[in-house]
N, C-alpha and C positions, 0 to 999 in steps of 0.2 A: 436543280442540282443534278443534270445529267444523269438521270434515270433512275438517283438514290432517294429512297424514301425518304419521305421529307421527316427531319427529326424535331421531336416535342422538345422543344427549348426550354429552358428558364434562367437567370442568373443569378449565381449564386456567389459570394464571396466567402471566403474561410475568416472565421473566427479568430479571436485571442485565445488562449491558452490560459486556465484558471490558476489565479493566481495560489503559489504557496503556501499554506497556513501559517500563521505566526506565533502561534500557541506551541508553548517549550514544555518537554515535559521534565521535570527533574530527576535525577537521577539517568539519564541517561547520555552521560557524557561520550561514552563509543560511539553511542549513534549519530550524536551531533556531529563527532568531528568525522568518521563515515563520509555522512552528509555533503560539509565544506568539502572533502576530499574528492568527492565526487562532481559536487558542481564546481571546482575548481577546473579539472581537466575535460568537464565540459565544453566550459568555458574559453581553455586551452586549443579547443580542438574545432569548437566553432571560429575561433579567430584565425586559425592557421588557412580553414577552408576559404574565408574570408581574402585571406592572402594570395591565393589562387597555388595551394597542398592540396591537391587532388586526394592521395590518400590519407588526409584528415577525415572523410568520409569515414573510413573505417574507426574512428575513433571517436564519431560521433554518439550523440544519445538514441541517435534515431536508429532503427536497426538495418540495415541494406541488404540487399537483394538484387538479382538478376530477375527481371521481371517475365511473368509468365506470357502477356499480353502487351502488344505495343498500338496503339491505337495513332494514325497517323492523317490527318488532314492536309491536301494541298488544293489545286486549283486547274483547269484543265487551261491555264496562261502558259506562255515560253515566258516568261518573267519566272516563272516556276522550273527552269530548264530541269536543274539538278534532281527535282522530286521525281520528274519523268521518266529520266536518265536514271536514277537509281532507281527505280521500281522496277524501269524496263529491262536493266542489265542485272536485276538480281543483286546489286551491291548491298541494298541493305537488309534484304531478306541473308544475306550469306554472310555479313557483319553480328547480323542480331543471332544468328546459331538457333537454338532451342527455344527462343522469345516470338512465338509468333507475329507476325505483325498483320494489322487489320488497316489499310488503306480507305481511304472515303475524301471526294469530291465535293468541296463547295466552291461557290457560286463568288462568295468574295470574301473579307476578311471581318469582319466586325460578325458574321455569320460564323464564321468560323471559331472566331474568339469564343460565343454564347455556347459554343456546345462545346467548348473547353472547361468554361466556366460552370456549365452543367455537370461535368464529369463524362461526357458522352466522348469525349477523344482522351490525349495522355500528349499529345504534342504537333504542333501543326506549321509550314511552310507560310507565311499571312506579312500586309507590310505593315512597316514598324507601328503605324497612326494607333491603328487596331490594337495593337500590343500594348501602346503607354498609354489608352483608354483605362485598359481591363485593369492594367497597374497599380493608375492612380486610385479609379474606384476602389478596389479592393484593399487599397494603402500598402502596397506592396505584397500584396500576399499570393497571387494568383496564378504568376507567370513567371518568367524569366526568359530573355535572349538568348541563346549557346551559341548561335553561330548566326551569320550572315549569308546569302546563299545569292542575290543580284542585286547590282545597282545598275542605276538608269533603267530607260525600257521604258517611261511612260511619256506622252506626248499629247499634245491639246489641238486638236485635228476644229479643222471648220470648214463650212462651206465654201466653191468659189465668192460668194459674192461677201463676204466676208475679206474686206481689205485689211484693217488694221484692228487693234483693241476699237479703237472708237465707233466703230461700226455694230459693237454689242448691244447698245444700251435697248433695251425694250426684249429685247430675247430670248429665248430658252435655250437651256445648252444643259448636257446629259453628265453623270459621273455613275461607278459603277455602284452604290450605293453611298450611304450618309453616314459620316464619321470614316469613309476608310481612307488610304493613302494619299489617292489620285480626287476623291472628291474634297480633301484639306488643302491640296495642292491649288485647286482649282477656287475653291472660297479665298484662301488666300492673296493668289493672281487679281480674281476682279478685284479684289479692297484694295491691292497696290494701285489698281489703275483707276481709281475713283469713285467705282461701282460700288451702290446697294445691294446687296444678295438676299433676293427675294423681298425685294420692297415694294414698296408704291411709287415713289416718286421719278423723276425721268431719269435721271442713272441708275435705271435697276437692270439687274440680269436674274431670269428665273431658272434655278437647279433642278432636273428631274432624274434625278436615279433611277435608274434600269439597266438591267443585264446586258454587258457587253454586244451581244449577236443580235442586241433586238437594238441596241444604238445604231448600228453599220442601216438598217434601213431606214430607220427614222432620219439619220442623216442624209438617204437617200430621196426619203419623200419628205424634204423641206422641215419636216416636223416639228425638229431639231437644228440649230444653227451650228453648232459644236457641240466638243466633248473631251474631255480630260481622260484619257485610254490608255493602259497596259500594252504589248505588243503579248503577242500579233497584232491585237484589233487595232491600233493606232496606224499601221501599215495597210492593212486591208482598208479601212474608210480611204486611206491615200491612195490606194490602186481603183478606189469605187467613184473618186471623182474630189474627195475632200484634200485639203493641204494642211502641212503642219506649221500651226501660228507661232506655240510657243513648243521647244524640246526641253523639260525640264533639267537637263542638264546646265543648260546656261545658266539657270536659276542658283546653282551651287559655284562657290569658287574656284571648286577646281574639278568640277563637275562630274563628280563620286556622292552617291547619297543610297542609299536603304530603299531600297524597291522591294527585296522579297527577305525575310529573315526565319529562322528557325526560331521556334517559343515552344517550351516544354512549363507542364503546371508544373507548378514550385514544388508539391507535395509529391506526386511523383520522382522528380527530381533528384529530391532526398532521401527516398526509400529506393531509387533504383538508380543510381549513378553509374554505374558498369554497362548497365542497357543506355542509358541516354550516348554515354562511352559510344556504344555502338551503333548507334546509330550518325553520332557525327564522323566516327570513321567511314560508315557509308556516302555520307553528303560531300567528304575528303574526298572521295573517290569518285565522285559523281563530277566535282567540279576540276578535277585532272582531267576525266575524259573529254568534256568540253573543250579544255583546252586542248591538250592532244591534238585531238580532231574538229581545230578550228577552221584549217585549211582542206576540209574534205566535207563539201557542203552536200551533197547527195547523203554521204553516209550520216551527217547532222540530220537533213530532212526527214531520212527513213526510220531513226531512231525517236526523232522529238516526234512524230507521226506516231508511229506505233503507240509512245506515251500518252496522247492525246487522243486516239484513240482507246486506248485502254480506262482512258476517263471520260469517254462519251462526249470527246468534244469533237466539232468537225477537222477532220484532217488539213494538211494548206499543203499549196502546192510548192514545188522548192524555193521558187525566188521571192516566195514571201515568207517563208523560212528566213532565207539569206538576209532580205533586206530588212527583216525584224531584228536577226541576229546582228546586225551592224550598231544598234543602239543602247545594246546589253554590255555588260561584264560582270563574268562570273565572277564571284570568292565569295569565302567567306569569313571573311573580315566583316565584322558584322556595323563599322563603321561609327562605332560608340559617340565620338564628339560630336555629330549629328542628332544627337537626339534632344538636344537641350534647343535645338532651333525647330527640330520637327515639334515638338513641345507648344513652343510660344505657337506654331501656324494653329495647332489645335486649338488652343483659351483662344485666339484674335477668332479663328472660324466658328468659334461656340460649340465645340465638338467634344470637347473634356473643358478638366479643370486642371490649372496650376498645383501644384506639386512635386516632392522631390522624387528624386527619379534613382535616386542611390538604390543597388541591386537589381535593376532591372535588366542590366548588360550582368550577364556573368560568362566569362570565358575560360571557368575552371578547367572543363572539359576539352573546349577547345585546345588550349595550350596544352593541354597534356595528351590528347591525340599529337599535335605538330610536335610535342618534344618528343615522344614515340618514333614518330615517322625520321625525324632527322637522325637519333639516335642509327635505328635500322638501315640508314643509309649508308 
């Protein structure tokens, strides 16, 4: 983790809520109907939030707040532009006002989830796989989407001598760890192409997850035949001698899918909606200036450098900057009808389990940030 102490994990899911008493007491009919009156426009107020009424928050039971602490995970990737970008340029320190915010570097995203679901972060940059994990486990209690932040940007790099699929079978080939984006992506691929993942018999292909910067040599010294990669590292193995077999992009119809996404813990969420507010006003900001300065690639490189730098990762030089940046696109649109496919890749790779997925996208926030901004226009 880029020179951050390494954090004591555990996970942890959120409970139910104890149920009611059903014991009446007589004589006190004010208080009962009190009572109805009050879980009526509970009720009222969770359905509106529901609706995507931002300020039903305020009419919620749960009490809200501006949060004192923002506790923020992302990843030292250019899949992660926007995190960069707004740490570097201060958007979301100067969004969140008086909310502190505490930044920390992991390594991939199922890492990340665990010390969300520890309580050790409040909201983190991670791709989707990761997120409809913790979800499901949890039966919806753990997380939530707010925003989208990149699609595309991942690519399945392999050796020269590496002709076609067919040329896998007996192999080893690397993913950035087990359960996340790019290693679902890649379980998925071989099973399309006929392959056992991690078997015995002669169409197997063998999985070894490892850290992006330690794949770029393994693929260097044969070690490894392939690997399923984020950009940059998907571009650097291609500048080091490796070719890209498959661009996940083709894989989608119209070749838009969820590469990096904003998840804030659900509990959080509800006790500080003004601050999650603000911080997706920052990530808003973060992914204009992207765009902006698409067409000014020095000042792209010196800016996602510094960001990468500031997370202890090694710097890149501009043309793989640039040529990383050719397979990205920013928004954040956090791309919802996608998740019901990213979903099945998960049950078919053994990665999660089937389940509904209803409230895992929530773009209350969103929309009321973009109806803000247009309004102000």
């Amino acid at each position: 983790m880029g020179g951050q102490q390494p954090l004591d994990l555990v996970t942890v899911t959120a409970g139910g809520g104890r149920p009611a008493s059903s014991r009446r007491h007589p004589g006190w009919p004010l208080v009962l109907t009190a009572l109805a009156l009050l879980t009526a426009l509970t009720a009222s107020a969770t359905w509106m939030r529901a609706d995507g009424t931002f300020e039903a928050w305020a009419q919620a039971s749960v009490e809200t707040s501006d949060a004192a602490e923002l506790r923020l995970g992302y990843f030292g990737n250019l899949t992660h532009g926007p995190a960069l970008v707004g740490l570097e340029n201060d958007y979301f320190a100067e969004e969140l006002g008086d909310t502190e915010l505490s930044p920390q570097v992991f390594n991939s995203g199922p890492t990340a989830v665990e010390a969300m679901n520890a309580g050790s972060i409040d909201a983190a940059f991670v791709g989707p796989n990761p997120a409809i994990n913790s979800f499901v486990r949890s039966q919806g209690r753990s997380l939530a989407v707010v925003a989208g932040a990149a699609s595309g940007g991942a690519q399945f790099v392999v050796r020269p001598e590496v002709a076609g699929p067919e040329d896998l079978a007996g192999h080893t080939v690397a993913s950035p760890e087990f359960g996340g984006t790019q290693d679902v992506a890649l379980r998925t691929w071989l099973t399309e192409q006929g392959y056992e993942v991690d078997g015995t018999g002669e169409r197997t292909v063998a999985i070894t997850p490892m850290a992006n910067g330690q794949t770029i040599s393994m693929l260097r010294q044969g070690r490894v035949d392939g690997a399923w990669l984020p950009q940059p590292w998907a571009t650097r193995a291609v500048q080091d001698g490796a070719r890209v077999l498959v661009d996940e992009r083709d894989l989608w119809a119209d070749g838009r899918y969820p590469t990096t996404v904003l998840v804030v813990r659900k509990d959080y969420l509800e006790r500080h909606p003004e601050t999650v507010e603000e911080l997706v006003r920052g990530l808003q900001r973060s992914v204009d200036w992207l765009h902006e300065h698409e067409e000014e690639p020095r000042l792209l490189a010196s800016t996602l450098n510094r960001g990468l730098e500031r997370a202890q990762t090694e710097t890149l030089p501009e043309e793989t900057v640039v040529g990383a940046l050719e397979a990205i696109e920013w928004t954040t649109d956090p791309l919802a009808d996608t998740y019901a496919a990213l979903l099945a890749d998960g049950v078919a790779a053994g990665t999660t389990d089937d389940a509904p997925l209803d409230g895992l996208v929530d773009t209350t926030v969103l929309d009321h940030v973009r109806t803000s901004a247009e309004e102000g226009s």
